[in-house]
C-alpha positions in Angstrom: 60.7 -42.3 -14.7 59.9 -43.4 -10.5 63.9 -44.3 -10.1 64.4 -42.6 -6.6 64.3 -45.2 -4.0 66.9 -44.7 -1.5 68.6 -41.6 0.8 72.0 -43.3 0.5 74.6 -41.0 0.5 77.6 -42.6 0.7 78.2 -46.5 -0.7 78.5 -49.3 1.9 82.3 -50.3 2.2 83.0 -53.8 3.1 84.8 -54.0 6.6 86.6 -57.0 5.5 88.6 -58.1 8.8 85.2 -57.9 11.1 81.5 -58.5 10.5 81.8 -59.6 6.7 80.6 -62.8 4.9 84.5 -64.0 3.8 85.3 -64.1 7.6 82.5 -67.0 8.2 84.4 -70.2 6.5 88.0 -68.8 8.5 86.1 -68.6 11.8 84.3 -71.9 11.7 87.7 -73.7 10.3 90.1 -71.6 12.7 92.8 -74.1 14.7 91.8 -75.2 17.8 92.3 -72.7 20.8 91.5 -69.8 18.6 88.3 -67.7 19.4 85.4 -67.3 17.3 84.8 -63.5 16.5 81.9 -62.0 18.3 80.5 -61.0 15.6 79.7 -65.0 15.2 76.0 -65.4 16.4 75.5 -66.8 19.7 74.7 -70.5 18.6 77.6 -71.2 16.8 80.2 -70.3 19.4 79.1 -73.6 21.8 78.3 -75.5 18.1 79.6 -79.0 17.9 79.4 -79.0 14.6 77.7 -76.4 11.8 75.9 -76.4 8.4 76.3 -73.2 6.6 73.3 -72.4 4.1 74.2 -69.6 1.6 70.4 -68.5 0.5 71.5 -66.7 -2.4 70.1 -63.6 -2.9 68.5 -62.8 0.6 69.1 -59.3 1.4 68.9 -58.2 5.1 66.9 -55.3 4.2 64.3 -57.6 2.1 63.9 -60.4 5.1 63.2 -57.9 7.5 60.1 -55.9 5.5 59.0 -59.2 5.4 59.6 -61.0 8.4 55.8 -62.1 9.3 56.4 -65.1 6.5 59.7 -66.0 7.6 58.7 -66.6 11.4 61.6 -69.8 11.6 64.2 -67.8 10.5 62.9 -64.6 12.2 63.5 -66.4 15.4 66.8 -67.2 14.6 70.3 -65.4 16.4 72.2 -63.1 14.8 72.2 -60.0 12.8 73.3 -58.1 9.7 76.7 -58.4 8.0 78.1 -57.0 4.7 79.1 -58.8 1.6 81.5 -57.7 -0.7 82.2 -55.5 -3.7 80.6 -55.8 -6.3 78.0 -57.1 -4.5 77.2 -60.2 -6.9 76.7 -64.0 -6.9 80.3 -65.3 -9.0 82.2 -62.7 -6.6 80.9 -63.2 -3.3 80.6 -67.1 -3.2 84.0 -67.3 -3.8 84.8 -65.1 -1.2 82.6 -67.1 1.1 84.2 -70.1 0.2 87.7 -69.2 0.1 87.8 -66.9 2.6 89.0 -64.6 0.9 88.4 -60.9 -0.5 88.2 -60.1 -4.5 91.3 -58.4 -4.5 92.7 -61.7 -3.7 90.9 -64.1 -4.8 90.5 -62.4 -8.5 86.7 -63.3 -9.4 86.1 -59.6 -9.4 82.2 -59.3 -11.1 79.9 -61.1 -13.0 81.6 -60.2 -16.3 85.4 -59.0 -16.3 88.3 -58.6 -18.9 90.6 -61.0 -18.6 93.2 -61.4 -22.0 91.0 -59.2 -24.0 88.2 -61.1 -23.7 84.7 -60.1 -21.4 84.6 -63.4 -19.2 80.9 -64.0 -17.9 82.1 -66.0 -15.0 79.0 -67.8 -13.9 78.8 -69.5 -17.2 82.5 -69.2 -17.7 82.0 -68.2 -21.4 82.9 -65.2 -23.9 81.2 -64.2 -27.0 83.4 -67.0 -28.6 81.3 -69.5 -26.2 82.6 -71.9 -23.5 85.9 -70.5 -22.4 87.5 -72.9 -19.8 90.6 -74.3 -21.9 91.4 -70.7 -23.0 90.8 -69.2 -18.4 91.3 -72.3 -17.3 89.1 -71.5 -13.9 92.0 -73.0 -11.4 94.7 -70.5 -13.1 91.9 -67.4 -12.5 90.7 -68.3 -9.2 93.5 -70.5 -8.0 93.2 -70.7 -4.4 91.3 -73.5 -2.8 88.3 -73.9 -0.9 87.9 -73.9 2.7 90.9 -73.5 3.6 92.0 -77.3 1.8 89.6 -78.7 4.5 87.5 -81.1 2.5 83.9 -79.8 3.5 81.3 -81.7 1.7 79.0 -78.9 -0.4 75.4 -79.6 -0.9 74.3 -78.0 -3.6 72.2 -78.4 -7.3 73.7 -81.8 -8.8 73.7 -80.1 -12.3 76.0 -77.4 -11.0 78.9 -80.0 -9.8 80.8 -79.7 -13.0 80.4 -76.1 -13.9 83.7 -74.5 -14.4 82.6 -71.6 -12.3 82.2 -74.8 -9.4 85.4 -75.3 -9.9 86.9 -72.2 -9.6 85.6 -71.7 -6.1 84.4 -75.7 -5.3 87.2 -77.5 -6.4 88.6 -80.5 -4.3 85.1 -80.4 -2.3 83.0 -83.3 -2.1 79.9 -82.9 -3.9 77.2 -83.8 -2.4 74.8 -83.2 -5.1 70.7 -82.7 -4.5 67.6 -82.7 -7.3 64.8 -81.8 -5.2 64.9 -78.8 -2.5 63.9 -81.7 -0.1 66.3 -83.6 -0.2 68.5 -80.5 1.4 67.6 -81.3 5.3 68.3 -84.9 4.8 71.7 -84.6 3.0 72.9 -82.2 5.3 71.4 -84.6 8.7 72.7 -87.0 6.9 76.5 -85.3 7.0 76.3 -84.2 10.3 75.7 -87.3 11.8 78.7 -89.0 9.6 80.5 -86.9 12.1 81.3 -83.9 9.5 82.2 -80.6 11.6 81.3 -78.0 8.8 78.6 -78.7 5.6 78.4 -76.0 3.1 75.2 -75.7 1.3 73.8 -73.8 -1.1 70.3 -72.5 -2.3 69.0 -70.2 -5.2 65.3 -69.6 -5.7 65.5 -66.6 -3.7 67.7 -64.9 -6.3 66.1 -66.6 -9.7 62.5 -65.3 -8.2 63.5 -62.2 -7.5 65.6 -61.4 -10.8 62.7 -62.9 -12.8 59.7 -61.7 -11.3 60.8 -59.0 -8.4 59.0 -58.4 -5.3 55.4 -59.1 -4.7 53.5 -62.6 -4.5 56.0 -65.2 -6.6 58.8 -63.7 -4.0 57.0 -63.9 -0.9 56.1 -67.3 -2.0 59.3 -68.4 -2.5 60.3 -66.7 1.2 57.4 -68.7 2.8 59.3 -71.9 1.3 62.6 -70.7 2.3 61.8 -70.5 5.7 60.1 -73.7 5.8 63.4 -75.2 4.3 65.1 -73.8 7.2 62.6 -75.1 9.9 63.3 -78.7 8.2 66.8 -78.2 8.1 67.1 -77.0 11.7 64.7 -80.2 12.8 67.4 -82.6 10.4 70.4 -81.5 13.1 72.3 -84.0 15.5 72.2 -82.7 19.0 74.4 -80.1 19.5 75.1 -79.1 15.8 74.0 -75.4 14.1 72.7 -74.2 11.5 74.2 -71.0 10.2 72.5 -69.0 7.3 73.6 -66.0 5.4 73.6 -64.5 1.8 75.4 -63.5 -1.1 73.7 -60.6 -1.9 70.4 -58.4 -1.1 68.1 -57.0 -3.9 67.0 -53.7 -5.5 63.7 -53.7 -8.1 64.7 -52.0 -11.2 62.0 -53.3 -13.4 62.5 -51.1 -16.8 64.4 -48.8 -15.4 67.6 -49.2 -17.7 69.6 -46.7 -18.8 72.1 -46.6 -21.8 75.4 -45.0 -20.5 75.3 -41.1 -22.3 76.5 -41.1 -26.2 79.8 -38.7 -24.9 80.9 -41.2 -22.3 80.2 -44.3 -25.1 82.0 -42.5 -27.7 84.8 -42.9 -25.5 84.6 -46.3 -24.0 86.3 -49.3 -25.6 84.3 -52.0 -24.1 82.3 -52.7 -20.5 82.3 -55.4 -18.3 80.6 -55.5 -14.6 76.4 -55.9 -15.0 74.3 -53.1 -15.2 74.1 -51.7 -11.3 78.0 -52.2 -11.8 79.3 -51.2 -14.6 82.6 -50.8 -15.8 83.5 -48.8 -18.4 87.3 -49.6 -20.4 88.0 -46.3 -21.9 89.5 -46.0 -25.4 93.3 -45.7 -25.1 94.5 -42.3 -23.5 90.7 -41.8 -22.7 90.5 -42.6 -19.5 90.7 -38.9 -17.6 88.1 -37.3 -20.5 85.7 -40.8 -19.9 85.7 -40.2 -16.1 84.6 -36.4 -16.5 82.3 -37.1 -19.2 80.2 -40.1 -16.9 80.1 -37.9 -14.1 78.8 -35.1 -15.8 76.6 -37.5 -17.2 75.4 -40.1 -14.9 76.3 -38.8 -11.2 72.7 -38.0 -10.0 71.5 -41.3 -10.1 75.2 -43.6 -9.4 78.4 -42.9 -8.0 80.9 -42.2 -10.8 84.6 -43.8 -9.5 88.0 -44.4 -11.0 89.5 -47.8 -10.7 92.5 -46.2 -9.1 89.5 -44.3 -6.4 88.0 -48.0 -6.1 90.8 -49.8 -5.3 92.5 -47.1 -3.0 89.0 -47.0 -1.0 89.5 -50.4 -0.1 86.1 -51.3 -1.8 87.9 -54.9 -3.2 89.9 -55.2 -0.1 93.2 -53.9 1.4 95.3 -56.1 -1.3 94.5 -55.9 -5.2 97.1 -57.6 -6.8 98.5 -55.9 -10.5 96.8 -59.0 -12.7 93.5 -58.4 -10.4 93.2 -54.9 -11.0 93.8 -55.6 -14.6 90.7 -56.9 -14.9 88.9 -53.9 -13.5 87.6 -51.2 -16.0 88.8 -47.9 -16.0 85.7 -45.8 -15.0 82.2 -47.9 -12.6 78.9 -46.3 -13.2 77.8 -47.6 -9.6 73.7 -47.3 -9.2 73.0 -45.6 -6.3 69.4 -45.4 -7.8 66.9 -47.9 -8.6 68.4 -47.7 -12.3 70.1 -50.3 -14.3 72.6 -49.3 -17.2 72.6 -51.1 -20.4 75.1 -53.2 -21.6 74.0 -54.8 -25.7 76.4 -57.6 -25.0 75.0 -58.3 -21.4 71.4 -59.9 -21.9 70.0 -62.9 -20.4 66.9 -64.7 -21.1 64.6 -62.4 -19.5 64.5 -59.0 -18.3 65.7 -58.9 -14.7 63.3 -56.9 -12.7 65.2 -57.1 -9.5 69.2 -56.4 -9.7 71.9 -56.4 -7.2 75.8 -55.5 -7.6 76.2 -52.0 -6.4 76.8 -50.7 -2.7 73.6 -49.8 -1.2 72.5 -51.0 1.9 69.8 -53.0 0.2 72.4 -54.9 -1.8 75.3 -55.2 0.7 73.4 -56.3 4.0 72.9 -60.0 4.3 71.5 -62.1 7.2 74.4 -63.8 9.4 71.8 -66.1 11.5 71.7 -69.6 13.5 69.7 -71.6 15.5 71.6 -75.0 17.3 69.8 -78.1 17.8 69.5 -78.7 21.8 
């Protein structure tokens, strides 16, 4: 098996109170008087107004090996920045658009345990099916938005009512598109109403590269991206931004999927996470002999961690709430590899070729870019 794809040592820890993706919505909504952090681009600090586009699934790492088709967005100011931990869609759009980290804001991985059950919180269902009158999503998640500014949020129209939407959405007015070009003119549109910040939101990066991984379909869909971004930029009032970052970055995994060892199963109750983050809820009074038996087990090709290790090395943030670290499992199987371990009960549609959720640099750095319309 060709799993070894990376020298990463060490995992990639969030530095949540300087150049990370839940400090963009605070900075850009920040009282008057107060300075935007430096770690802002350029173009936004003399910005009369700013869209922020959240290309969902763009990984720093994956933009810049292929920077020749993305020549718009190459131009543009800025740098890398980290996301958060796990390094996934349902955790780190909430913390974009709350501000917040996951210890606070609770939405702590793709699938957690919450009340017994293994939430999947993009679809906000359990093996019992839809499951928003038994988590109703404002009790889980139940700070709001932007601050309570009302930013309007341009995103998929069939995605407005989604109960993961309104976990991290609610009270925002939806400013729903069908077609990928009608993005630049919704967001023009907005700006020149005289709205300061528009949130929007784009996903073919991710669906691409989960369904077909790198190569032609991706770069493809890059090409497009940036073209997106040219129209968008062109769209602006005088004197308004565009500011772009990402949820996420990538790894291909392909077939590389590994079943967790039959001595750490034997002593797992259930898992939760998604397969390069998995958590592992040990059988009770299990939890010490599961933690040995994965590390002996599984520690050449992920980092092995305790919940109590995760939490105290700040990987969720300096706060995790009792309730919120409830949710976590008792033993992550983090992929430091380009490995992906199985989970029966988490399957979608189609085999994902490329993955993302653990702490490597190819997953954590995302693009924090603008261009301003003169």
């Amino acid at each position: 098996m060709d799993w070894r794809f990376t020298v990463n040592s060490s995992p990639i820890i969030p530095a949540y109170s300087a150049a990370n993706v839940r400090g963009i919505i605070p900075a850009l909504l920040a009282p008057s008087g107060v300075p935007m952090p430096s770690w802002m681009p350029a173009p936004i600090h003399d910005a009369a107004q700013v869209a922020v586009l959240v290309i969902d699934g763009l990984g720093w790492e994956q933009l810049q090996e292929r920077a020749a088709l993305a020549p718009t967005i190459g131009a543009m100011r800025g740098g890398p920045v980290t996301t958060v931990v796990p390094s996934t869609t349902a955790t780190a759009l909430t913390s974009i658009t709350t501000g917040l980290t996951p210890g606070e804001h609770g939405l702590v991985g793709y699938r957690m345990e919450v009340g017994g059950d293994v939430l999947n919180v993009l679809r906000w269902s359990t093996v019992n099916g839809d499951a928003r009158r038994i988590h109703e999503p404002a009790r889980l998640q139940p700070f709001v938005p932007f601050m309570g500014h009302p930013v309007p949020v341009v995103s998929k129209a069939e995605l407005e009512r989604s109960a993961f939407t309104e976990a991290h959405l609610r009270g925002s007015m939806a400013c729903g598109w069908r077609l990928s070009s009608s993005l630049p003119v919704i967001i023009g549109e907005l700006l020149r109403r005289g709205e300061p910040v528009v949130y929007a939101y784009y996903d073919g990066i991710d669906k691409v590269a989960h369904e077909r991984g790198f190569g032609p379909f991706y770069d493809a869909e890059l090409r497009l991206v940036d073209q997106l971004v040219a129209n968008i930029i062109e769209a602006l009032p005088a004197g308004a931004a565009l500011l772009i970052t990402a949820d996420h970055g990538q790894v291909q995994v392909g077939t590389n999927t590994l079943a967790p060892a039959r001595e750490v199963l034997r002593l797992t109750r259930t898992s939760s996470g998604e397969g390069r983050f998995r958590w592992l809820h040990a059988k009770p009074g299990a939890a010490a002999e599961l933690l040995v038996a994965a590390a002996e087990a599984h520690s050449d090709v992920a980092w092995v961690v305790s919940r109590a290790e995760a939490i105290d090395s700040g990987w969720f943030g300096p706060v995790v709430s009792p309730p919120v670290a409830g949710r976590l499992g008792d033993v992550a199987l983090v992929a430091r590899e380009a490995v992906s371990f199985d989970d029966p009960a988490d399957s979608g549609p189609y085999p994902l070729v490329c993955r993302h959720g653990s702490l490597t640099s190819a997953e954590m750095l995302v693009p924090l870019l603008a261009a301003a319309r003169s």
